[in-house]
N, C-alpha and C positions, 0 to 999 in steps of 0.2 A: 668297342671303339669309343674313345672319350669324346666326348660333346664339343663344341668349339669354343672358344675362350670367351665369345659373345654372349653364348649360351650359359654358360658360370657366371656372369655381370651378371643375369636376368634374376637368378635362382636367390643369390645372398643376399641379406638380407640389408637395408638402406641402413648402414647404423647410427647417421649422421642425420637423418630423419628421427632416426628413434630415440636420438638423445635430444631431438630440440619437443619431443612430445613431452620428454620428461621431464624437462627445465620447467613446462608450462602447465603441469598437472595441478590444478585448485589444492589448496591446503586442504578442504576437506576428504578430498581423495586418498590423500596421504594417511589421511589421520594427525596431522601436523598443524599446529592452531600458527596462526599470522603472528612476526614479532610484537605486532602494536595491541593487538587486544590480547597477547599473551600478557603483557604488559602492563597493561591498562588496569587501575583502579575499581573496586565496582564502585559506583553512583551512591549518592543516599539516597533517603527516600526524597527531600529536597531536589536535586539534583535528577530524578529521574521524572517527578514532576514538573521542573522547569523544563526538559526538553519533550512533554508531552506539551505542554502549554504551549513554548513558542512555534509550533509546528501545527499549532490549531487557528488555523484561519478566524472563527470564531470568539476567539480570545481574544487576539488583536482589533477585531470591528468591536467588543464589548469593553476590553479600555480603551481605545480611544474615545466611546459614549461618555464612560463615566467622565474622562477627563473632562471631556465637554461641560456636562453638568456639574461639575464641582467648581470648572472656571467660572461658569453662570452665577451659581450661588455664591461664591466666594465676590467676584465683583460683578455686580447687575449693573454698574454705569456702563462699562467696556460694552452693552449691547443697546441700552437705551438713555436718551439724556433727561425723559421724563419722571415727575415725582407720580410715583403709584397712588397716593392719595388725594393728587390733583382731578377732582371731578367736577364737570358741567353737567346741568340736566339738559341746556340746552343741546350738549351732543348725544342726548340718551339713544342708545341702540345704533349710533354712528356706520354707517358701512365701510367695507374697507375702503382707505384713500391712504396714500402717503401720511397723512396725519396718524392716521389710526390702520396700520400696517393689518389687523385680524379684528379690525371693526370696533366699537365702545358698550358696553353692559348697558342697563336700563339706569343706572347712574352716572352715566357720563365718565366712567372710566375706561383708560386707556386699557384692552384685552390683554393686549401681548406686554405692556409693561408690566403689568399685573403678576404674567406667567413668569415675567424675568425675577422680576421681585419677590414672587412667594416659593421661588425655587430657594430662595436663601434659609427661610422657614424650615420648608418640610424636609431639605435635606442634611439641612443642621439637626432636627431634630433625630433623623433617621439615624445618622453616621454617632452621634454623642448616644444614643441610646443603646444601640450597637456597642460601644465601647464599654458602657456602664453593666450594659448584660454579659459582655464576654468577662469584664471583672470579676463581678457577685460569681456568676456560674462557674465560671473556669477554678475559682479559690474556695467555692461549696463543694462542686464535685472531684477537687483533688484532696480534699480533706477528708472527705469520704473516703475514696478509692483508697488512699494513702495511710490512715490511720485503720481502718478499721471496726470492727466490734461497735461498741456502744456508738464513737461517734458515727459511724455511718448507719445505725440505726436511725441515731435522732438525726441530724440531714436528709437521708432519705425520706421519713416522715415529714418534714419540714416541705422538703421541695412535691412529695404529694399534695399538700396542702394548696399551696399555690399554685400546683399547676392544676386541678381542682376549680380553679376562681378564671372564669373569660379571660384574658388578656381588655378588649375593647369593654366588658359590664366591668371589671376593679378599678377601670383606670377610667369611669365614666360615673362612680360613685367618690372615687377618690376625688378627682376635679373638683364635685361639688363644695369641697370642703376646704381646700388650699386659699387661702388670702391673695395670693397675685398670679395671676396666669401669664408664664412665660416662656422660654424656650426649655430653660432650666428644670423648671417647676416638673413641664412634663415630659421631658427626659428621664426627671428620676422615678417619676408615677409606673412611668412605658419598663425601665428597668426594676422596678419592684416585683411588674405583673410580669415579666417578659422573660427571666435566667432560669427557670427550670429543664428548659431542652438544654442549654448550654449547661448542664450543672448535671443530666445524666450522661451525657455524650462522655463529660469530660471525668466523670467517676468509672463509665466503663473501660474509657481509654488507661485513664490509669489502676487499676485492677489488671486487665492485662499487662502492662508495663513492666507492675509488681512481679510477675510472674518470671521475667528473665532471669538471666543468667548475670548478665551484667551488674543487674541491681545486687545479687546476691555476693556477690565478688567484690563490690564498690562496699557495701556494710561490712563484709568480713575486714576490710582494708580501715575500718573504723571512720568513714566519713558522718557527717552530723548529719541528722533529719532535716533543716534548713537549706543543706548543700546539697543532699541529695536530690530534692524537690529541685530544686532549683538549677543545677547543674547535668538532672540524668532524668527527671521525670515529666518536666516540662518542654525541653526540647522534640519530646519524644511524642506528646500527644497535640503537638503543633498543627499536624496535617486535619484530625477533625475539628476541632475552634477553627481555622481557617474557613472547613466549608460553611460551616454552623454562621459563622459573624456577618459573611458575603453574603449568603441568602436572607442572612436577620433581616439586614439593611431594608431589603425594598419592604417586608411585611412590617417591618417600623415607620417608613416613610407612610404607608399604606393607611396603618393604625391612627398617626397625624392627623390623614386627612381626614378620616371617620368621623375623630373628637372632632376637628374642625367644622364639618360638616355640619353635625350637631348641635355647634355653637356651644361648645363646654372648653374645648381645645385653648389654641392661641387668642388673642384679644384683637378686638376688630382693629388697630393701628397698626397688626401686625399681619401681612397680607401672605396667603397663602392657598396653595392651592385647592384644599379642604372649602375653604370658605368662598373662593371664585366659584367652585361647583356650589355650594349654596345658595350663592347669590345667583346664576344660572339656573336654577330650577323654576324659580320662581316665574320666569317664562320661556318657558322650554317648549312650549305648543306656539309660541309665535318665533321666537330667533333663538333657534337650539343651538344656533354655534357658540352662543355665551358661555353655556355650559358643555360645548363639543371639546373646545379650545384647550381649558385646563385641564378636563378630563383625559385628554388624549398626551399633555405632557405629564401627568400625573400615572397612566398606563404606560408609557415609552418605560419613564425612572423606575420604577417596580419591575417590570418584563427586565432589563438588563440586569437588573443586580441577581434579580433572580436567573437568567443566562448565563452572568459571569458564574455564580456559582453553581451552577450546572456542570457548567465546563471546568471547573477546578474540582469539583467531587470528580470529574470520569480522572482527571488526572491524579489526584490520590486514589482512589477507588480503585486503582487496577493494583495498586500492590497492598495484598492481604498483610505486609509485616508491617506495622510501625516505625519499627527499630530499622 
């Protein structure tokens, strides 16, 4: 006896159910990739580290720091309308008042004007010595990696040598001897002692470079050694000089303060943070904030540079190719 017609609805099966399951089935179920990142470009390496960066919270609170600081140094009126060498004794050791916003040193100097104004020093010296070491190093350790044989024998030798010698005792023997101390002066002292890490970074990076496919293909195509260098083997070891420069920064600003410190560095007209912590020691068992004050702007600028490049090495640092 056949069932009733009711009974046949129940049993067949929903097809109009079964086609909206299958309208909705994820690509990866399929096995079928999405038209857009079918589509889609791969990234450079560029390009895959600017969207690890802007997606790093951390990034963005360590430039907008720097920004800070390099506005500071670049103009220190924009924050105080005081001359930093304007000193009373009468206000020696001043406490804080709207006058003297972080109190006055045992010479009658304004604190915080001091910090504004020798931000210009230590971080001119930091940033120009930065640039002078990624020079020297970046164009010793491509010439190395680049050429070869003898000359990256003697390079390498060369950059042993120096890196061999303190950074802070070369550049605290060299001082002694320079005719005029000035920003200049020990910028190129700081970069004499300082491109040896940037000069193996940048011989290892290009050593593997050498090793592609591309390079081999771009010389059988007859392009020059100048143009190669320049067009296919420096784009390419970008990403470490990047970390190398960013971290230099703070351990150069650091270095300033040292010589400063020691009274070898900058020249007493020229105010810096080195030398506010020297002059802060001096009584540090009666009013440590003389010496709290610079010190702790002096820790900020170092801890960021060193941050930012933290966080810029995790974002190259995840992709082992270069290329």
């Amino acid at each position: 006896m056949a069932p009733p017609d009711s009974e046949l609805l129940i049993v067949e099966p929903d097809l109009d159910r079964l086609e909206r399951r299958r309208r909705f089935v994820a690509p990866e179920e399929t096995g079928q990739a999405e038209p857009e990142a079918a589509g889609r470009l791969p990234r450079t390496p560029m390009g895959e580290a600017w969207r690890r960066l802007r997606r790093n919270p951390v990034f963005w609170f360590s430039v907008a720091l720097t920004t800070f600081i390099f506005v500071v140094a670049a103009w220190p009126s924009l924050f105080t309308d005081k001359d930093p060498l304007h000193c009373l004794l009468a206000d020696s050791q001043a406490p804080m008042s709207p006058e003297f916003p972080l109190g006055a040193d045992f010479q009658g100097c304004d604190i915080y004007t001091g910090i504004v104004y020798g931000a210009r020093a230590s971080v001119s010296v930091g940033l120009l010595a930065a640039l002078a070491v990624t020079a020297v190093g970046t164009t010793m350790g491509v010439m190395a990696g680049f050429f070869g044989g003898w000359v990256d024998a003697v390079v390498s030798r060369i950059t042993d040598i120096f890196f061999a010698i303190p950074l802070i005792l070369g550049a605290i023997v060299a001082m002694q001897v320079v005719s005029q101390r000035n920003v200049f002066s020990l910028t190129a002292i700081l970069a004499v002692f300082g491109w040896t890490s940037t000069a193996r970074i940048a011989r290892a990076a290009t050593i593997e470079v050498m090793t592609k496919d591309f390079i081999a293909a771009t010389r059988t195509l007859g392009a020059s050694r100048p143009r190669l260098v320049v067009a296919h083997v420096l784009p390419n070891i970008l990403a470490p000089i990047i970390v190398v420069v960013t971290m230099a920064i703070g351990g150069l600003i650091a270095a300033e303060a040292t010589l400063s410190f020691l009274n070898i560095g900058l020249p007493f007209e020229v105010r810096s943070w080195g030398k506010a912590i020297a002059d802060g020691q001096t009584v540090l068992k009666v009013n440590p904030a003389i010496l709290l004050w610079p010190a702790g702007a002096l820790t900020m600028t170092v801890f960021n540079f060193l941050l930012l490049g933290d966080v810029v090495r995790g974002a190259f640092g995840a992709k082992g190719d270069l290329r």
